[in-house]
N, C-alpha and C positions, 0 to 999 in steps of 0.2 A: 504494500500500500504506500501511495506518495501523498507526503505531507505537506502544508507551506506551512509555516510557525513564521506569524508574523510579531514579531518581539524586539520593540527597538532594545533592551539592554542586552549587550554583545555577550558579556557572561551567562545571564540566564540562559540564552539561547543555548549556548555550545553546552551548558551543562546538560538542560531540554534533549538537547536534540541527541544528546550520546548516548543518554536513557532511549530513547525513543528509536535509536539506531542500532541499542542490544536487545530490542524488542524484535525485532527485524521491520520494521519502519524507513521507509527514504526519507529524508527531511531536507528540504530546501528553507532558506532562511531567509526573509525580507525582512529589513529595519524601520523601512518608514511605509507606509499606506502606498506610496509614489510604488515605492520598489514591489508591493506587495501585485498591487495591480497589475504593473507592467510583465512581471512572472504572470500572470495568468491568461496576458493574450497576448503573449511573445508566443510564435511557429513551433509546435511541439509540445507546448505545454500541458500536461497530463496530471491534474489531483485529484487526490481523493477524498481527499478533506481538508480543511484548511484551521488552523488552530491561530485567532486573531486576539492580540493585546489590544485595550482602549487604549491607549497612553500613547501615544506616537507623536513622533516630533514634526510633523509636517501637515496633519489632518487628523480630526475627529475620529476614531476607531468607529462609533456609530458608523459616521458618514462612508467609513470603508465597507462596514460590513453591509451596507445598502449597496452599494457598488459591486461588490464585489456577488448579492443574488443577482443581481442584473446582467453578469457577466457568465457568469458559469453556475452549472447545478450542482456542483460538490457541495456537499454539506461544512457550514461553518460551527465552530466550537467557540465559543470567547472565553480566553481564560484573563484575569482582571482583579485587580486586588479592591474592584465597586464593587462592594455587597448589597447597595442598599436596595431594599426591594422597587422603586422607580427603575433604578439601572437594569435590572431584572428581565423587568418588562416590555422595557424598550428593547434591549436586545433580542428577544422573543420575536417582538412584534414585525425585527425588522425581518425575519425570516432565521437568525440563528436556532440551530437542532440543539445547542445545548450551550447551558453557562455556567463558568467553573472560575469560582472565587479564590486567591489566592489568601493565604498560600495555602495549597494543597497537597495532597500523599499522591508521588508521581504512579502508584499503583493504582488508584483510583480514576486518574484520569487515562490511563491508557485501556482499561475497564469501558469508560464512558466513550472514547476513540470508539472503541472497534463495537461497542451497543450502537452508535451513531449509523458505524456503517454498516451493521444487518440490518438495520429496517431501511437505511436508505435504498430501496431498492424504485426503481419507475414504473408510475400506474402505467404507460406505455409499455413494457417491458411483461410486470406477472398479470396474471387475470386473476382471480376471485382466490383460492391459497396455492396455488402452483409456484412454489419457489424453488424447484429441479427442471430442468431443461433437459429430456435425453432426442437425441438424434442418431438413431444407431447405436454404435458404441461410444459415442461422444457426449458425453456428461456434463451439461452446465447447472452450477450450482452457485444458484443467484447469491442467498446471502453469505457466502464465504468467500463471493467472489472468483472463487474458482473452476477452470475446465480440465478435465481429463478424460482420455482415452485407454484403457485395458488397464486401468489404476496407474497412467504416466499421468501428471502435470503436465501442462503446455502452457507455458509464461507467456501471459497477453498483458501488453499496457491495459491503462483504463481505459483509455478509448475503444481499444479494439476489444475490452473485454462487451463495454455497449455495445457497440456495433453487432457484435457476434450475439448477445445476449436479446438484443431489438430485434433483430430476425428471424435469433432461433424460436421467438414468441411467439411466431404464426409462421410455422412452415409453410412454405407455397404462396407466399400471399407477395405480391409488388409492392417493396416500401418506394415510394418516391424517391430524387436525392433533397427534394425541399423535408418531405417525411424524416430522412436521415438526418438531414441539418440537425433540424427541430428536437430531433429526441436524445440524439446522440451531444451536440454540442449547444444545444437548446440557444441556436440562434443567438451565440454570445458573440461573433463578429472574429474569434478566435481562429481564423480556419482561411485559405485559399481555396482559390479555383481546383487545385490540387488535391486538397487534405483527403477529401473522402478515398477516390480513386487511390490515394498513396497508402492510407488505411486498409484497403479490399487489399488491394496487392500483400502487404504485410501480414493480413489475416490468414491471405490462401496459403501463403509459402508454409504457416505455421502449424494448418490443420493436414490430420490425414488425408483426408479427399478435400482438395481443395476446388473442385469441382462443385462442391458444397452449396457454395455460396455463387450462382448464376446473374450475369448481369443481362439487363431486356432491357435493350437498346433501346435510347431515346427517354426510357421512365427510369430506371433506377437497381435496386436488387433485389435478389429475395434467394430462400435457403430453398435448394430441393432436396424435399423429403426420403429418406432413406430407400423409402420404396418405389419412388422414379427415378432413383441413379442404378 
């Protein structure tokens, strides 16, 4: 799983993130709101959650974490030494999935991390409780985030774990690439003319049948079902 820990004090962070990094955690670091953003609609940019300080030297934390649902659907965490129940609220309201007051037992929050990210899962993605994806022998397991084949692991970024995970949700069905945008990078302005196609490419070379996942020309992709390959 890839983190942003946005934390302007430079110690906290590195202590942060080295916990977070013997957890098996990737953590990328922003100091100011500026950097924080910029990391999330810089070519490539792939999180999965984003762990936000209020205290920043350049901008409101509020005002980032508004910013930063408008940009990407990764779930925000705030950790913040505001306890008071207002601060609360408003981080709630602006869309944060959870608030962690400092200071806190780094076991509890990496607890609250990885609860954040099993229910993060897209009403686009499960339908009513199907949280297993199987296609053949190809196993998608939404809320652990992970795919595997004959019990192998197959390391997908987070992008491409959506991607795979958006269309393994209806086999046979024609996602658009406007469909794709929308679900996958939820129209956050992150992405070139490129990104999708360079995504499918990346997906096919990783899966067994990369035949998988069929593109129809002109509208966009969809997975063929085990039983028409």
């Amino acid at each position: 799983m890839e983190l942003l820990l946005v934390e302007d004090d430079n110690h906290v962070a590195a202590v942060l993130s080295a916990v977070l990094t013997r957890h098996g955690f990737g953590v990328r670091h922003a100091r100011t709101g500026g950097e924080a953003l910029q990391a999330l609609t810089s070519e490539g940019a792939e999180f999965d959650l984003v762990l936000l300080g209020l205290d920043l030297v350049d901008m409101d934390g509020f005002e980032v974490c508004g910013e930063i649902r408008k940009r990407t659907g990764a779930p925000v965490i705030i950790v913040t030494a505001r306890g008071d129940v207002r601060s609360r609220i408003h981080g709630l309201n602006l869309g944060a999935a959870d608030y962690v007051v400092k200071p806190y037992d780094t076991g509890e929050l990496i607890a609250r991390i990885r609860a954040v990210s099993r229910r993060t899962v897209s009403k686009d993605i499960v339908e009513g409780v199907r949280t297993v994806l199987y296609l053949g022998s190809l196993i998608i397991d939404l809320p652990s985030r992970q795919v595997s084949v004959d019990n192998s692991f197959i390391r997908l970024t987070p992008k491409e774990f959506d991607l795979l995970a958006l269309l393994a949700g209806r086999p046979g069905v024609v996602f658009t690439r406007e469909q794709i945008m929308d679900g996958v990078w939820h129209n956050s302005g992150a992405w070139t003319g490129n990104t999708l196609g360079t995504h499918i490419s990346s997906l096919r070379a990783k899966l067994p049948v990369p035949a998988l996942i069929e593109a129809v020309r002109g509208v966009g992709y969809r997975i063929v079902p085990p039983a028409e390959g």
